[in-house]
C-alpha positions as a Markdown table, in Angstrom:
| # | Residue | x | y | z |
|---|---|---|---|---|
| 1 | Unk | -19.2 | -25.0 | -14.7 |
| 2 | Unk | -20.1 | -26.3 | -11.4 |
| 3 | Unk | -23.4 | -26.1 | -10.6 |
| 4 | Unk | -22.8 | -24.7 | -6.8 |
| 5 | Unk | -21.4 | -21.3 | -8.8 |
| 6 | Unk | -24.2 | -19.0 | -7.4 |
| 7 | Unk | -26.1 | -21.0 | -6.1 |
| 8 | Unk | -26.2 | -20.4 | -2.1 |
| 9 | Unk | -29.1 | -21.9 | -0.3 |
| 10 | Unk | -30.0 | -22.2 | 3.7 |
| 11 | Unk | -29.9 | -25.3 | 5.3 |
| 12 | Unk | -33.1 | -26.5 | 6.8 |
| 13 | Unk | -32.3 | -25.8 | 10.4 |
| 14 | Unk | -30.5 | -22.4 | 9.3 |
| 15 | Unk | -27.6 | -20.9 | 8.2 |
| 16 | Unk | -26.2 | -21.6 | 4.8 |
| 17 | Unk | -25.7 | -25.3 | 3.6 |
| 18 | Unk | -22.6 | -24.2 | 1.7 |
| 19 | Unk | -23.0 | -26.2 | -1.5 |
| 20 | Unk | -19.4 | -25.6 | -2.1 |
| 21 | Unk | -18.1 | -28.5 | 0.3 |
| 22 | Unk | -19.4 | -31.1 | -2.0 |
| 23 | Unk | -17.0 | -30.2 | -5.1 |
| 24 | Unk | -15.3 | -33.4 | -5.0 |
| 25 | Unk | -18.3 | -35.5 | -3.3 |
| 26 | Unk | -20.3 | -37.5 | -5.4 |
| 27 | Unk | -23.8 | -35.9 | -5.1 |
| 28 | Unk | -27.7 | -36.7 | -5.6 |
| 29 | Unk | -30.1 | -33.9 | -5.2 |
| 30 | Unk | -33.5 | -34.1 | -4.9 |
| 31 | Unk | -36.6 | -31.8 | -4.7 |
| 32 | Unk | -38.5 | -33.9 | -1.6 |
| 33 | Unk | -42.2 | -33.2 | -0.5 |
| 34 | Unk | -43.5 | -35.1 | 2.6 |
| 35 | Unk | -47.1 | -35.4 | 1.8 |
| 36 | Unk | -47.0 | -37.3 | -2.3 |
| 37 | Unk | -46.9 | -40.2 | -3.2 |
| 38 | Unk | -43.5 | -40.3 | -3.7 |
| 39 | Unk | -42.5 | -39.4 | 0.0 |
| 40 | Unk | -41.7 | -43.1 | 0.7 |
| 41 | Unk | -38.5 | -42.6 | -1.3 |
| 42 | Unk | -37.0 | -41.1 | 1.4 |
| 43 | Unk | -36.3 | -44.7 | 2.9 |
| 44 | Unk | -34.5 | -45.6 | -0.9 |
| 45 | Unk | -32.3 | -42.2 | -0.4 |
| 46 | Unk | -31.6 | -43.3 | 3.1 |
| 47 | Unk | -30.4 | -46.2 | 2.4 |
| 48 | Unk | -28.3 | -44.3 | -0.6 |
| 49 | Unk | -26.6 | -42.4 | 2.0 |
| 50 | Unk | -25.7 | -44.7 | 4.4 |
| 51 | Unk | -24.5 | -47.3 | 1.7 |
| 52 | Unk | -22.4 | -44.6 | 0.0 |
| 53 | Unk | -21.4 | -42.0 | 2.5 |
| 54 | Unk | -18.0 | -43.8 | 3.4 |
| 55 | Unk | -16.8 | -43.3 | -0.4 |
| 56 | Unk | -17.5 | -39.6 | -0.8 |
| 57 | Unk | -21.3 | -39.0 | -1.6 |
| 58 | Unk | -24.2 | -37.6 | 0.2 |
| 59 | Unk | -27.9 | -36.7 | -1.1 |
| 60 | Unk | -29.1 | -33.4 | -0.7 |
| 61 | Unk | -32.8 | -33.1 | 0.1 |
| 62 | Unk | -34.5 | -29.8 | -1.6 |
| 63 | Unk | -38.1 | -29.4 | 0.0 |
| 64 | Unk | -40.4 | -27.5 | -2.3 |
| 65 | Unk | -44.0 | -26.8 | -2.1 |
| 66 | Unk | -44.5 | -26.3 | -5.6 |
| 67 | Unk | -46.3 | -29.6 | -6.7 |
| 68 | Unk | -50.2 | -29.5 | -5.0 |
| 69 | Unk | -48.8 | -28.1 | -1.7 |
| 70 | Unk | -47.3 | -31.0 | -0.5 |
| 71 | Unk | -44.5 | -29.8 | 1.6 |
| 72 | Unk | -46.6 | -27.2 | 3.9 |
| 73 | Unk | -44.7 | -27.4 | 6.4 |
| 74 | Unk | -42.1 | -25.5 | 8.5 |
| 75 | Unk | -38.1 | -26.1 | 8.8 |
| 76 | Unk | -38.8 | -27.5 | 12.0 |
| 77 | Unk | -41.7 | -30.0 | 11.1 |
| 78 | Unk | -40.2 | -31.0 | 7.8 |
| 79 | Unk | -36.8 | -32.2 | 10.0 |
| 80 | Unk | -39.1 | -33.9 | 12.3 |
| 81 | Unk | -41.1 | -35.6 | 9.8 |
| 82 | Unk | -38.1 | -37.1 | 7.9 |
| 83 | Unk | -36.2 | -38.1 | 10.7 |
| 84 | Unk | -39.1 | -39.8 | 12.9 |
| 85 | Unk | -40.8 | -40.7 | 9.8 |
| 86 | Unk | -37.5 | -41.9 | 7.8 |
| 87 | Unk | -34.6 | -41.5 | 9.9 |
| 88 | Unk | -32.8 | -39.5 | 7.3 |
| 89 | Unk | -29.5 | -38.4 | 8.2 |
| 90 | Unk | -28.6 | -36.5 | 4.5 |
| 91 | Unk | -28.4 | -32.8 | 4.8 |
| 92 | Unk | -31.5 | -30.9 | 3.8 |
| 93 | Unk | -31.8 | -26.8 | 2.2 |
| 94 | Unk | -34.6 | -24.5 | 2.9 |
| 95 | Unk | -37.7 | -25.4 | 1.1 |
| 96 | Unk | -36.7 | -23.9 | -2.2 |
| 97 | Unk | -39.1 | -23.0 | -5.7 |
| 98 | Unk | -37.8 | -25.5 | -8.6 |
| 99 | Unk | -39.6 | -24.0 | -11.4 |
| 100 | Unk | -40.8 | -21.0 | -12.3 |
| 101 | Unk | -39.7 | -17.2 | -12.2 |
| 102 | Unk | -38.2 | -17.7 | -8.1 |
| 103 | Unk | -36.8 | -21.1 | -9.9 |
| 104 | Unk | -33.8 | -21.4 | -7.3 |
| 105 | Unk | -30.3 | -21.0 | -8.9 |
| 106 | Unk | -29.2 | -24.3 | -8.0 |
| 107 | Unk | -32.2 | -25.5 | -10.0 |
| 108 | Unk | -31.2 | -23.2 | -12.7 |
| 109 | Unk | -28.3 | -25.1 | -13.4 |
| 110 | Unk | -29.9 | -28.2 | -12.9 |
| 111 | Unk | -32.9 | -28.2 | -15.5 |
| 112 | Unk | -31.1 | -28.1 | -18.6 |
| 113 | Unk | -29.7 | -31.3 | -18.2 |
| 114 | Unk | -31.9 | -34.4 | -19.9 |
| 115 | Unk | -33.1 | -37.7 | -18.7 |
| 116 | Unk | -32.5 | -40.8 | -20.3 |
| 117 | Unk | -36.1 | -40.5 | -22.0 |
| 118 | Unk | -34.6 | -36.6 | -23.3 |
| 119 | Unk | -36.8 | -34.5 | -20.7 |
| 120 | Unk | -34.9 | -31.5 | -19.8 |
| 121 | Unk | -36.3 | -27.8 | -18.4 |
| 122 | Unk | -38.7 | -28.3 | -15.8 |
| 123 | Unk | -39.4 | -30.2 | -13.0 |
| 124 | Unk | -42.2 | -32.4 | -13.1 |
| 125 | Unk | -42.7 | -33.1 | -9.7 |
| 126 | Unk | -41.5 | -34.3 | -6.1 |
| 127 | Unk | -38.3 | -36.3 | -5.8 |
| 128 | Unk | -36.9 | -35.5 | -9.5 |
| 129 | Unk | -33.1 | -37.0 | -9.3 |
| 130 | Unk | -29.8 | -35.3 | -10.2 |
| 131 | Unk | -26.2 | -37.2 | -9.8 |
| 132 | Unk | -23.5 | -34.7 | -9.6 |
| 133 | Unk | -20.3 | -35.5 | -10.1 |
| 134 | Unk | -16.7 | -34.5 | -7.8 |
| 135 | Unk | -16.2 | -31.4 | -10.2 |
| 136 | Unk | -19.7 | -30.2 | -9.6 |
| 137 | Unk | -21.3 | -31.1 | -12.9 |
| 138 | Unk | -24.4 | -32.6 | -13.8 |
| 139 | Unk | -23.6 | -36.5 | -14.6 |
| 140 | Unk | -27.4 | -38.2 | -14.7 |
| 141 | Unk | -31.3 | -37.2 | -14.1 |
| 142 | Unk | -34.0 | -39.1 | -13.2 |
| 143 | Unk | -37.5 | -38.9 | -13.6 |
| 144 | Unk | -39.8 | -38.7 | -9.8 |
| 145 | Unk | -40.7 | -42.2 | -10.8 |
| 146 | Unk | -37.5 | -43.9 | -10.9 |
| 147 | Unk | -36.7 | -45.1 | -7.4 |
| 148 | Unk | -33.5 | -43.9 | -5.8 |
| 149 | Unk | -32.1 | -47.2 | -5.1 |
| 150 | Unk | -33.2 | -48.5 | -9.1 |
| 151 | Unk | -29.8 | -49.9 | -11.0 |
| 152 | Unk | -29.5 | -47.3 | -12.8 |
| 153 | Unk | -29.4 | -44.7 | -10.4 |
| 154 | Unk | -26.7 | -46.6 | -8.8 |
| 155 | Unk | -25.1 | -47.2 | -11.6 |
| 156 | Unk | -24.6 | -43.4 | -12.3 |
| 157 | Unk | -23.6 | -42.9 | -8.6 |
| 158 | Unk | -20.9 | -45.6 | -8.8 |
| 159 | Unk | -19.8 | -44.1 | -12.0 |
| 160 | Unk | -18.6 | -40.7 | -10.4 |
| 161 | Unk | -17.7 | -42.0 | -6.6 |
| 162 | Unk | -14.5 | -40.4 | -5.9 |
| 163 | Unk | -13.1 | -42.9 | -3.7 |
């Protein structure tokens, strides 16, 4: 089952971001916050994107608030944030809730799938990492920690690059 079946989400700016025109993309989604620790990653997912992009993958950024507040912010400032801040160029959704009973259904689908280390079910913070394969399944997770350009997140994009 792909894990786009019922999952529809709002792009940042608005409007839906139709998850459906990634089945046979290569994918990484990530929950992003612009005010952790973590936020730096968004120049490693950058870099992702624009080293990728020509062979059929994209990240999708998922702002949630969920973790200490650290994505307050509007549609409006999030976009400015990450592309003054970042320059990021990957599509965004609406902020979204990962965990919990308003767990979005793309996350749904998402948290059952383990890591490496065998952690499945929630997420444990900002910038957890999914690689989803052309046929919309989940191929890989990664913990917040594990940078997005690290060799084995690369790895497991390379693995399912369609072209």
């Amino acid at each position: 089952m792909s894990v786009y079946e019922d999952a529809e989400i709002g792009a940042l700016q608005g409007g839906p971001a139709n998850l459906g025109q990634y089945l046979g993309k290569a994918v990484l989604i990530v929950n992003v916050a612009s005010k952790c620790g973590l936020t730096p990653q968004y120049a490693g997912l950058e870099r992702l994107q624009e080293r990728y992009a020509a062979r059929g993958f994209t990240v999708i950024g998922v702002p949630c608030n969920q973790f200490m507040g650290q994505e307050p912010g509007t549609s409006q400032e999030i976009a400015e944030f990450c592309s003054a801040t970042y320059g990021v160029t990957f599509p965004m959704t609406e902020k979204a809730d990962v965990n919990g009973d308003a767990r979005h259904p793309l996350y749904k689908n998402l948290v059952g799938t383990a890591d490496a280390e065998g952690h499945s079910g929630d997420i444990r913070w900002n910038f957890e990492k999914f690689v989803i394969a052309p046929d919309g399944t989940v191929a890989a997770r990664f913990s917040p920690q594990t940078e997005p350009d690290s060799a084995d997140v690369i790895a497991a994009i390379e693995k399912v690059l369609p072209a």
